[in-house]
PLY file of the C-alpha trace (Angstrom):
ply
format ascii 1.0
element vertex 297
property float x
property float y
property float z
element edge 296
property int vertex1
property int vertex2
end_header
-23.28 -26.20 59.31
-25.42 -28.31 57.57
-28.32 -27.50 55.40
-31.27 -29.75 56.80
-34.76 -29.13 58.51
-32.98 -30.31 61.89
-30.49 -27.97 61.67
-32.46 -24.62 60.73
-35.05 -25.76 63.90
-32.09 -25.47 66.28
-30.58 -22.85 64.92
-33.49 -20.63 65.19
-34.22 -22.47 68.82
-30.63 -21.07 69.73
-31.54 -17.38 68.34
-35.23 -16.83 69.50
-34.51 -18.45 73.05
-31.53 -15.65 72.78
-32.78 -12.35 70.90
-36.60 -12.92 71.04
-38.30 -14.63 73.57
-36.25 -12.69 76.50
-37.74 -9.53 75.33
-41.33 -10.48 75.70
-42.48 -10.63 79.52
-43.66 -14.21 81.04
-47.30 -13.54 81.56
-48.29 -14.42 85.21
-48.78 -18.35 86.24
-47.74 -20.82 85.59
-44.66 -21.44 83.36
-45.06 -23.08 79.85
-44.50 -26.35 79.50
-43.85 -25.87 75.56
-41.51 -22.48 75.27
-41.94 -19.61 73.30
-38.93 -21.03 71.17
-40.19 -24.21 71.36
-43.63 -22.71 69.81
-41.61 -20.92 67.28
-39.97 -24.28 65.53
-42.80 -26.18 65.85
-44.51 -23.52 63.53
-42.12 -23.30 60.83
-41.35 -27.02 61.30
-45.46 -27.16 60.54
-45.16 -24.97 57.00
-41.63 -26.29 55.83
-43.14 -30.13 55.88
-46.69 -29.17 54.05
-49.07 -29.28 56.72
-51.75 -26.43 56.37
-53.81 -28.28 58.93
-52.97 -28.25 62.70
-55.10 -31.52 63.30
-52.54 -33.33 60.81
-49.81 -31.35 62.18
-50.28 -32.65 65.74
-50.92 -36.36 64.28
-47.89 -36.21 62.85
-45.50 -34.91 65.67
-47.48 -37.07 68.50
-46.05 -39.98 65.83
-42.90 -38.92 64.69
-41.53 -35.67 67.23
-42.49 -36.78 70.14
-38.71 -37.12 71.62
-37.79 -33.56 70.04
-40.36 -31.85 72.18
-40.48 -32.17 75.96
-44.26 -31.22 75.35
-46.62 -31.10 72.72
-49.99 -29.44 72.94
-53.54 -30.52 71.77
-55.14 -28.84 68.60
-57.30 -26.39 70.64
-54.31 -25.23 73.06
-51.80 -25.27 69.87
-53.83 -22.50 67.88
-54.50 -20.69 70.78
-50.59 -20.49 71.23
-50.34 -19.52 67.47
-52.81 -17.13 67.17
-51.53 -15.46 70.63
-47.73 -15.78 69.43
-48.49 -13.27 66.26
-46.32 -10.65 67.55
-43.70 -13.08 69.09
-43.58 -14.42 65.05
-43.55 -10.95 63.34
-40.75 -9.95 65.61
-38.43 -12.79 64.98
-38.93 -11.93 61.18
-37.45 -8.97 61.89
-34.42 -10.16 63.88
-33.46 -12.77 60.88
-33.65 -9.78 58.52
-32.00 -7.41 60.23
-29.24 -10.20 60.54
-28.69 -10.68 56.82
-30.18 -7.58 55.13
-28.81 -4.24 56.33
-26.16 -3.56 54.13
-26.68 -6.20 51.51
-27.51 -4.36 48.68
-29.61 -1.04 48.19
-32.80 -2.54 46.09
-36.05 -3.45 47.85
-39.20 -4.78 45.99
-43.01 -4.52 47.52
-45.95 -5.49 45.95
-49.37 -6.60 47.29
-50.98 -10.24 46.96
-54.61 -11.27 47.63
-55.17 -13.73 50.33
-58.66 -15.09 50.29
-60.75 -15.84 53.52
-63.80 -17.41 52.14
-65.50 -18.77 49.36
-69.62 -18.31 50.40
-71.94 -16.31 51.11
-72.80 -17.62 54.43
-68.84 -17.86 55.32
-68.70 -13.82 54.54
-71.81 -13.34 56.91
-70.88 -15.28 59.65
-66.87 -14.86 59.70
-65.46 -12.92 62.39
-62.87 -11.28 60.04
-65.90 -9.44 58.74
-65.28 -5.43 59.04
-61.49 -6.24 57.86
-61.90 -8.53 54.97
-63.40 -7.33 51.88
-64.15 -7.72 48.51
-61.29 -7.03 45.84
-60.48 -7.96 42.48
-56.92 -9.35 41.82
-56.12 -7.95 38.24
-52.90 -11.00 37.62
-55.90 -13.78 37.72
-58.97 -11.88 36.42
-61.02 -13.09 39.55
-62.98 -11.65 42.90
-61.88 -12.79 45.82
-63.24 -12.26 49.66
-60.13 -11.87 52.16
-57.07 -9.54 52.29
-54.10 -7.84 50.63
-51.06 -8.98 51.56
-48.11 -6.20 51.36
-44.57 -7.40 51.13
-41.32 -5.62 51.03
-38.12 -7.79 50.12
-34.41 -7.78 49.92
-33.01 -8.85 46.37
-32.41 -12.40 48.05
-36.28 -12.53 48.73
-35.73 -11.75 52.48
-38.88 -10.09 54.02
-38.24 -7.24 55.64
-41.62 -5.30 56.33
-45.00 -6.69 55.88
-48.79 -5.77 56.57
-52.53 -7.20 55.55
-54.85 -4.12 54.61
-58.52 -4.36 53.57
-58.13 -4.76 49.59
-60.72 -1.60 49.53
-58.05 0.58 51.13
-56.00 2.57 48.27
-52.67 0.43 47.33
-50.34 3.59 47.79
-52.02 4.69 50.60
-50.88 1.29 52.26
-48.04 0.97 50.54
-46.83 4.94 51.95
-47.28 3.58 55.23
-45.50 0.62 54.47
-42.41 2.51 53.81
-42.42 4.57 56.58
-42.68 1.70 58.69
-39.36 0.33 57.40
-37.82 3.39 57.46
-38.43 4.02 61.03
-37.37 0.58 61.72
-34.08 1.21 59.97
-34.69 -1.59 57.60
-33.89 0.17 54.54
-30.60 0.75 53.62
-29.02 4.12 52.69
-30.01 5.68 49.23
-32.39 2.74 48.50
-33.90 2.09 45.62
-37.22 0.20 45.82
-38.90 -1.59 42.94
-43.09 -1.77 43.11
-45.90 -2.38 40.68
-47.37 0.39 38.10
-50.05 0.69 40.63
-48.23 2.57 42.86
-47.88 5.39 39.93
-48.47 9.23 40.93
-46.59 12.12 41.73
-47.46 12.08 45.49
-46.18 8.66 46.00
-43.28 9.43 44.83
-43.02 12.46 46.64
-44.21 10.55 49.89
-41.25 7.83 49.29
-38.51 10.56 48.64
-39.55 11.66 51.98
-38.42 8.28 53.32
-34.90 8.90 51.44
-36.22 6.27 48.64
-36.57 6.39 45.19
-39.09 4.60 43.79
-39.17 2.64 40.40
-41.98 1.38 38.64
-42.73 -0.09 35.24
-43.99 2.39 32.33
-47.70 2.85 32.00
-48.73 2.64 28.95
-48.72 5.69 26.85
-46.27 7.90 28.93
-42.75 8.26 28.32
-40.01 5.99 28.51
-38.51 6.00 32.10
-37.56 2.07 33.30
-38.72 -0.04 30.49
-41.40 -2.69 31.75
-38.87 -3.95 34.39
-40.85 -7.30 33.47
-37.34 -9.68 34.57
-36.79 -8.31 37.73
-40.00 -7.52 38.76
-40.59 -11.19 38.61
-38.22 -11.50 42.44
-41.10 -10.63 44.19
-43.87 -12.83 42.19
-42.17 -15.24 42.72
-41.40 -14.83 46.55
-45.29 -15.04 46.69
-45.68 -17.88 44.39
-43.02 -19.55 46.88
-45.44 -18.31 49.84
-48.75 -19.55 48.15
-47.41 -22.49 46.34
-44.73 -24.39 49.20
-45.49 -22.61 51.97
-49.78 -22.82 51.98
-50.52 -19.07 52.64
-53.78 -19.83 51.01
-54.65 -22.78 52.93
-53.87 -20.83 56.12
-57.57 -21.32 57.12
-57.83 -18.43 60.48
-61.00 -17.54 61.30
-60.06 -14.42 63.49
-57.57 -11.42 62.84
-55.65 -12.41 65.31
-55.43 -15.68 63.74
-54.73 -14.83 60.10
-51.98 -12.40 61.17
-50.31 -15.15 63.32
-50.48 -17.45 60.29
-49.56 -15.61 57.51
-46.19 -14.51 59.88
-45.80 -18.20 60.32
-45.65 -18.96 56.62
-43.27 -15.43 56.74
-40.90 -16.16 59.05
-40.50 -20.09 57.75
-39.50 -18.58 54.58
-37.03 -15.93 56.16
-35.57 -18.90 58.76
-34.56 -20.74 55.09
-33.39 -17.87 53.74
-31.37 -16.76 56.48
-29.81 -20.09 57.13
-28.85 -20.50 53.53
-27.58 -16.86 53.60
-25.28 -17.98 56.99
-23.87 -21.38 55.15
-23.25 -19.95 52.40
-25.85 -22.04 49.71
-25.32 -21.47 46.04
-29.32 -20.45 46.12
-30.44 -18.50 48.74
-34.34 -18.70 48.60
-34.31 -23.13 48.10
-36.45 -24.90 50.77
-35.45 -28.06 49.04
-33.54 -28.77 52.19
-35.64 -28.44 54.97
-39.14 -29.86 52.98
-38.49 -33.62 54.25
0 1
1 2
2 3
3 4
4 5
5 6
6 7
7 8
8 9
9 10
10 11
11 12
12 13
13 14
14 15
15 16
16 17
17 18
18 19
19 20
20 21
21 22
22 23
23 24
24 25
25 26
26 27
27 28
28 29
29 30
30 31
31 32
32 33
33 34
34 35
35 36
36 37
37 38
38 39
39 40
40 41
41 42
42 43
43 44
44 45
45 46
46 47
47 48
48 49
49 50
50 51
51 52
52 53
53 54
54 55
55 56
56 57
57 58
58 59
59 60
60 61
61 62
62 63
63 64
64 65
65 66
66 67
67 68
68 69
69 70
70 71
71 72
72 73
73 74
74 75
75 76
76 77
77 78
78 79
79 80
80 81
81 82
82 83
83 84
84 85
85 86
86 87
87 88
88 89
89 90
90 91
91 92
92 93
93 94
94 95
95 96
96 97
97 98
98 99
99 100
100 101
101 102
102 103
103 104
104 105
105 106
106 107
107 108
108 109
109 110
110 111
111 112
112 113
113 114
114 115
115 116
116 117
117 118
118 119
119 120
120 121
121 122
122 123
123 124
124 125
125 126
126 127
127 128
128 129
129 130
130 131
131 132
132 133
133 134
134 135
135 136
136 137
137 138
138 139
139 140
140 141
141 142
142 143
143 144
144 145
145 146
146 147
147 148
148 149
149 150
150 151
151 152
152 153
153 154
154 155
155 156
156 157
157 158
158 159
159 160
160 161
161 162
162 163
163 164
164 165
165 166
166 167
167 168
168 169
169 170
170 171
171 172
172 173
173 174
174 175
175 176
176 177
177 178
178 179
179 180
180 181
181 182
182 183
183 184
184 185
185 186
186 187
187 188
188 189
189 190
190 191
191 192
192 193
193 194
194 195
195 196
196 197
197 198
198 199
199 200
200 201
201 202
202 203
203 204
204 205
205 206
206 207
207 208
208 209
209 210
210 211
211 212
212 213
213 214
214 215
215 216
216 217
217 218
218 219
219 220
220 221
221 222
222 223
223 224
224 225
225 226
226 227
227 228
228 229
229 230
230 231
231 232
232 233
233 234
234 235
235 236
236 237
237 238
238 239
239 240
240 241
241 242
242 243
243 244
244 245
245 246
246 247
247 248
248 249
249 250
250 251
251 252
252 253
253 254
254 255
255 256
256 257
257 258
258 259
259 260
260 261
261 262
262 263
263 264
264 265
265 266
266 267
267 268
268 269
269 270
270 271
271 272
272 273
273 274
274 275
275 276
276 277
277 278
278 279
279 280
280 281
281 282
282 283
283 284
284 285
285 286
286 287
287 288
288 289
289 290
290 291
291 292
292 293
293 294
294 295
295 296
């Protein structure tokens, strides 16, 4: 197999159509003239080509994809499609992990990420994400923000595995506790795992918690305690720079929702573009497994 944008879009046209989209029940009516697979490439084709904005998105495919798609949608029918699809999305990030990350190696990483949701005063009033976004402070770039945390756990190859968005007010090992259960019950970490977080997540009862899960936790030292792990500084940098990957080539800060339905739809659609890469790379065999180079043009 080849490694281009073409060939990722029908392999993960073959797989949904196969694994995912049977399991979710046609609503009643009429059928869809643009499939739930269909739906699914055009989204990751969308964030693999740099185009944050649906209204350039459609532009683009009315000019250039027209023959690919049987069907193509209007802005205001396309995000309602998206925003609807956010559980269709989430689980086909699961079936691409579960593919190439159950017995790959025993380390995980999670950390959390801010993802803002407004810059004004009047956006914070008048935004229906109001009551779930917050105020928080991201510590990495000194600055407020008004939006969400983004929790991430990851295989070694960058593969996400389990994922939330939590009010940044909300406790980081409180969220990240739940976080690991979560994959745990989903049996998406492996045997005797060993997961790799931030010094944030420090504390006897976290630990305790994520023994409970049959994981043991490392963190980097605080300082003034004793030496345990060293400041873990080269490999904690995996997952920074999964997220810079997210935030930088993939536009999870210019996902622009307006709803919770919609910012959960797109930030799984920046997500599962980044697993679909990483899980055709992982399938043919590419010297580096987390390169969109491939599939950006």
């Amino acid at each position: 197999m080849t490694k281009d944008l073409d060939t990722v879009l029908t392999a993960l046209y073959v797989h949904v159509d196969d694994h995912v989209a049977q399991t979710h029940s046609r609503r009643p009516g009429r059928p869809k003239k643009l499939t739930d697979a269909e739906l699914i490439c055009l989204a990751v084709a969308q964030v693999l080509l740099g185009f944050p904005s649906q209204h350039h998105w459609l532009r683009f495919c009315f000019a250039r994809l027209g023959t690919l798609f049987p069907y193509l949608p209007h802005q205001p029918g396309y995000n309602k499609r998206i925003n609807a699809a956010g559980p269709l999305i989430a689980a086909t990030i699961e079936q691409l992990a579960a593919q190439v990350s159950a017995t790959s190696d025993q380390f995980r990483f999670i950390d959390a990420t801010p993802i803002p949701c407004g810059t004004s005063v009047p956006t914070v009033k008048r935004s229906a994400l109001a009551g779930f976004a917050n105020y928080g402070y991201c510590t990495a770039l000194s600055r407020w923000y008004w939006g969400v945390k983004l929790y991430l756990i990851t295989t070694a190859h960058g593969m996400p595995i389990a994922w939330c968005l939590a009010d940044p007010k909300i406790g980081e090992r409180e969220v990240a506790a739940e976080l690991i259960g979560h994959a745990h019950d989903r049996a998406m970490l492996p045997p005797d795992c060993t997961l790799i977080g931030d010094k944030g997540l420090a504390g006897k009862e976290f630990h305790r918690m994520a023994a409970l899960e049959g994981v043991h936790f490392v963190r980097p030292d605080r300082k003034g305690e004793p030496h345990r792990s060293g400041n873990l500084g080269g490999i904690r940098q995996l997952i920074e720079s999964v997220y810079d990957t997210c935030k930088g080539q993939l536009s999870l800060e210019a996902h622009g929702a307006r709803t919770r339905a919609g910012l959960f739809a797109r930030t799984a659609q920046r997500l599962l573009a980044l697993a679909a890469a990483i899980w055709h790379n992982l399938t043919t065999n590419a010297p580096t497994s987390r390169s969109l180079t491939a599939y950006d043009h």
